[in-house]
N, C-alpha and C positions, 0 to 999 in steps of 0.2 A: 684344681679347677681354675680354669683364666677367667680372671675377673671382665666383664664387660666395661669398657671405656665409655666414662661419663663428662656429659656437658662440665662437671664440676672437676673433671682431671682438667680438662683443656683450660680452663677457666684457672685454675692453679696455674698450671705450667705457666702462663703466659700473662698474670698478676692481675688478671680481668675480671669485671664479676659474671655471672652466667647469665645475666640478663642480657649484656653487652654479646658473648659469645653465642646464644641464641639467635639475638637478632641478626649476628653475621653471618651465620649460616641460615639464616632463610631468608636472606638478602634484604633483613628489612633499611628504611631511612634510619637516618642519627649514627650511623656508623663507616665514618670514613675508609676508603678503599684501601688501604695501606694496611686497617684493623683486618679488614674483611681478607685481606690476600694471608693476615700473619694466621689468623683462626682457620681459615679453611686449610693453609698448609701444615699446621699443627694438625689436627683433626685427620687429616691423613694417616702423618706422622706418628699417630698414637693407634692407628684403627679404628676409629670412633663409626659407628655406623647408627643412626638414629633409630628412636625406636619408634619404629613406623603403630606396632599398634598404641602405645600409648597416644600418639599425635592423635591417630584417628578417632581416638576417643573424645578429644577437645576438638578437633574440627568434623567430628560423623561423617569424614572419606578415610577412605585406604588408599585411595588412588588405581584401584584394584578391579579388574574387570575377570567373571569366570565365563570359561567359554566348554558349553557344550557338546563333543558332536557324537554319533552312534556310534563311529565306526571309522578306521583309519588306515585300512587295504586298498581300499581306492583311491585312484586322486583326487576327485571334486575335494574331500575336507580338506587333505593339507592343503589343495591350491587354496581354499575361504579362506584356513588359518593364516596364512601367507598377506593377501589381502587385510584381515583383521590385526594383525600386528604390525602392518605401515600405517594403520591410522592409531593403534591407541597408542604406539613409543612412541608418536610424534605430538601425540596430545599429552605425553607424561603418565601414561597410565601403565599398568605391569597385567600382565597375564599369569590365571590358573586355568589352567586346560584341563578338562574333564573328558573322559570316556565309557561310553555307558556300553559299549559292545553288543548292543542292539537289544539290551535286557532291563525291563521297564522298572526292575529293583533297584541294579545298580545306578539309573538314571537317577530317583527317589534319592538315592541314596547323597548321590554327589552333588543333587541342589541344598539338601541339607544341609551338607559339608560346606559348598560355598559361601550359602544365606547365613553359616554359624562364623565365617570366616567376615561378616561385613564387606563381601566385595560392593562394588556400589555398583554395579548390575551385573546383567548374564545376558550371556548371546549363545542361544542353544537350539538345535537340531534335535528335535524329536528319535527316539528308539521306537523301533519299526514292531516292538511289543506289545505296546503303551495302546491301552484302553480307554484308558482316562487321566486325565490332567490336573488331577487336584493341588500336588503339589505345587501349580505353577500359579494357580489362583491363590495360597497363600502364601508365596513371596511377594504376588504383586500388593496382595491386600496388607504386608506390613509395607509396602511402600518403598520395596525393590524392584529398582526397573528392568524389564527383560523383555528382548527382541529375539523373536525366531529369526533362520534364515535355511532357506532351502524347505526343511519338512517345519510347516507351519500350523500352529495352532490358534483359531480365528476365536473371535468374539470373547475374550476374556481382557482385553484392558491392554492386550502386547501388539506393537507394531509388528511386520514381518517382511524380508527381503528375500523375494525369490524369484524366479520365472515365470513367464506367462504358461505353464505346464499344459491348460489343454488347448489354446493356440497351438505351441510347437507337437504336442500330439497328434492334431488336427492335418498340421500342415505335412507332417514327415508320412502318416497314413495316404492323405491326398496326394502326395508324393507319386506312391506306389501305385492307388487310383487312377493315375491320370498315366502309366506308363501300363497300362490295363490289365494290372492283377486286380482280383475281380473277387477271388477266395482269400483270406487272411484274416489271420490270428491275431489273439494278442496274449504276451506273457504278462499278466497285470503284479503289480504290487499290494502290500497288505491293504484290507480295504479300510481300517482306520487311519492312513498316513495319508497328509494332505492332498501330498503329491500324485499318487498311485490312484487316488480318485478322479483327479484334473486329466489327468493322463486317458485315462480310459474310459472318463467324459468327450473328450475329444477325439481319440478312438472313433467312440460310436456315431459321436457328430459327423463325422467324416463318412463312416457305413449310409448316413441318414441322410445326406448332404446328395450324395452317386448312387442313391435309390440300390443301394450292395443289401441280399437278404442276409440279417444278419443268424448266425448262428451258433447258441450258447456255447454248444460244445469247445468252440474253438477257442473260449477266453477260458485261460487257467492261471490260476495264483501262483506265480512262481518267487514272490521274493526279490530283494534286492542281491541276491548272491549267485553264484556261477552254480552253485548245487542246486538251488530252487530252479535257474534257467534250464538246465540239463535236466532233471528230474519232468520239468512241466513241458519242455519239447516231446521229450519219450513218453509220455502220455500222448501228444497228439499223436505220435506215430504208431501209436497202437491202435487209432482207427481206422477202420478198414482206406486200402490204398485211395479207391475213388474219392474220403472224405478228408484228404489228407487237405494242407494250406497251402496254396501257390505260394503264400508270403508271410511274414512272420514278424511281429511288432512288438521289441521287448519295451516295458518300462525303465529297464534303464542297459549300460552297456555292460555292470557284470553277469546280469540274465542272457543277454544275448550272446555272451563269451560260450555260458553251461548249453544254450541253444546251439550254439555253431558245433559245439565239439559232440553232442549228439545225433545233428546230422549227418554228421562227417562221418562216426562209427558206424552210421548207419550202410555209408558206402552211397550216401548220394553229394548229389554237388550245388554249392552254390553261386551263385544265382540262378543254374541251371534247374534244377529240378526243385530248390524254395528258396526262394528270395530270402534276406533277413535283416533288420534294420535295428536301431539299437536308441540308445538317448544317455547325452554327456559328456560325450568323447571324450572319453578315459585317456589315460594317458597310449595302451595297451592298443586303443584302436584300430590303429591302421599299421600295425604289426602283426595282427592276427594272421591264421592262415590266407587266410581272403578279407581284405581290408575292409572293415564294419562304417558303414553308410547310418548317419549317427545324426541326431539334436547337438549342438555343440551348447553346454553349458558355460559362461564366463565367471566361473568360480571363485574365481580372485577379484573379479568386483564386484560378486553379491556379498565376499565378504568384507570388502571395503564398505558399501554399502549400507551393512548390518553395522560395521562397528561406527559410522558417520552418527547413524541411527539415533543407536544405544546413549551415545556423548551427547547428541543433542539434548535425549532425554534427562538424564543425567543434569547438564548442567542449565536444563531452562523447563522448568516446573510444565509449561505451559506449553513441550512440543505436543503436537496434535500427534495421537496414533495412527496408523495408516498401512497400510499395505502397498509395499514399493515393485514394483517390475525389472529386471534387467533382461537388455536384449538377449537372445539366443538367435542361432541359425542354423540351418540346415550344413552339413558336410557332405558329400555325394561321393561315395567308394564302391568299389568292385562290387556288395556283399548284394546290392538293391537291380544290379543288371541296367543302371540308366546312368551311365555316366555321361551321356549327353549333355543331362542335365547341367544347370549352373547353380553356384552356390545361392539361396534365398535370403538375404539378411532383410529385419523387422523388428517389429515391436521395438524401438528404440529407448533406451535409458527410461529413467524412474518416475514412468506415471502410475496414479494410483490406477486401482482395477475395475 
């Protein structure tokens, strides 16, 4: 077995005492440059790798941030992950990345694993399973900090960085309203996830707003995935032709992937015979067969955002909680039949809500 290399090998080797060698390698005063360049290149030279948990134990960081998200087939997370690790390698902080695959066990599960691992917070995305949130009230209540971002969980003590969800719902339906589809559906998300309620809050705003009668039949739960979109489009198309949607409003753009490709079996066309719009613009989007007319999420700076957040908290007792916004906008593609249209940009950078 290789012995792990100690403050007191380097400290040998180099006829120093280990107090001297400590302080060089954490750059403290009382240790001239010339000490400090012979330790750190010994240190090298031998393998020495510090032991991060012990440190953490005498200074209660790890330096250590875990980061939540459901699900990692789509691009919104890696773009936030992308964003959330230019801000914390630049703050000195390391990442454990967690995956809950949209199952509110293993979610449970990997805050345990974090909160037992002393990260010194979490930046987590809700699983589209998830009930209830107990878990997330006692990390905070021992005094771990933790910011949602995207699927957000309100009034428990956590700030959260996401989009104005039922503005850009509002606006992308209003959309379709004002280009005078007149019948339209919507593919909603689970009704416990923040997002999937704002969304189809604003939806209806939009029905209530152009006096549109609205009617239940045409909202159906489809999920955040292309099986849920595809399954909940083929349900509308099982009602009779006269009651079918001119137009079609997924909650996000893998629903409207499962939506598009059910159409299309069906043997009809779009924009021709139903419109269909989407929310996030995937990466996939305007690759589709008929390029999907979309909410643009700015992924990589809600997760820049979250992890701004997180570090504030972290290192100043006394940031204030809040609820932050990032702009979105409209993208205008073949799938909505108004390419007239110009792109909407709004709701600008992070005010609260």
């Amino acid at each position: 077995m290789v012995k792990r290399v100690t403050l007191k090998n380097i400290a040998d080797t180099l006829n120093l005492s280990m107090m001297t060698v400590s302080r060089a390698l954490n750059n403290k005063p009382n240790v001239d440059e010339e000490t400090k360049e012979k330790v750190v290149r010994t240190a090298r030279e031998l393998g020495y790798f510090p032991n991060q948990i012990a440190k953490s134990l005498v200074i209660a960081k790890t330096h250590t941030i875990g980061v939540m998200v459901p699900e990692i087939t789509h691009s919104f997370f890696p773009e936030a992950i992308k964003g959330i690790e230019e801000v914390v390698y630049k703050e000195g902080y390391n990442i454990i990345l967690t995956h809950s695959a949209e199952d509110a066990k293993r979610e449970i599960s990997a805050i345990e694993t974090l909160a037992s691992r002393r990260v010194d917070g979490i930046l987590a995305s809700v699983a589209e399973s998830d009930t209830e949130y107990k878990i997330y009230k006692q990390v905070i209540n021992m005094g771990l900090h933790v910011v949602f971002f995207d699927r957000c969980v309100y009034n428990i003590g956590a700030s959260c960085v996401s989009i104005n969800d039922e503005e850009s719902a509002f606006k992308i339906t209003e959309h379709l309203i004002n280009h005078k589809y007149k019948r339209i559906a919507h593919l909603s998300g689970p009704k416990s996830i923040s997002i999937a309620k704002e969304r189809l809050k604003g939806f209806l705003k939009a029905l209530k707003k152009y006096k549109i009668v609205y009617d239940n039949r045409l909202i159906i739960e489809a999920g955040f995935h292309e099986t849920g979109g595809y399954n909940a489009m083929n349900k509308l198309l099982e009602l009779p032709k006269k009651d079918w949607p001119r137009a079609v409003v997924a909650v996000n753009d893998p629903a409207a992937f499962g939506a598009m490709k059910a159409i299309l079996e069906k043997g009809l066309r779009i924009p021709e015979d139903i419109a269909l719009v989407g929310f996030s613009d995937d990466i996939r989007a305007e690759l589709m067969p008929i390029p999907l007319t979309t909410v643009k999420q700015h992924a990589y700076e809600v997760g820049k955002a979250a992890a701004q957040k997180l570090i504030a908290h972290i290192q100043n007792k006394k940031e204030s909680v809040e609820n932050l916004i990032v702009k979105s906008e409209l993208v205008i593609r073949n799938s909505c039949g108004c390419n007239d249209y110009k792109n909407n940009l709004y709701e600008s950078s992070f005010n609260k809500f």
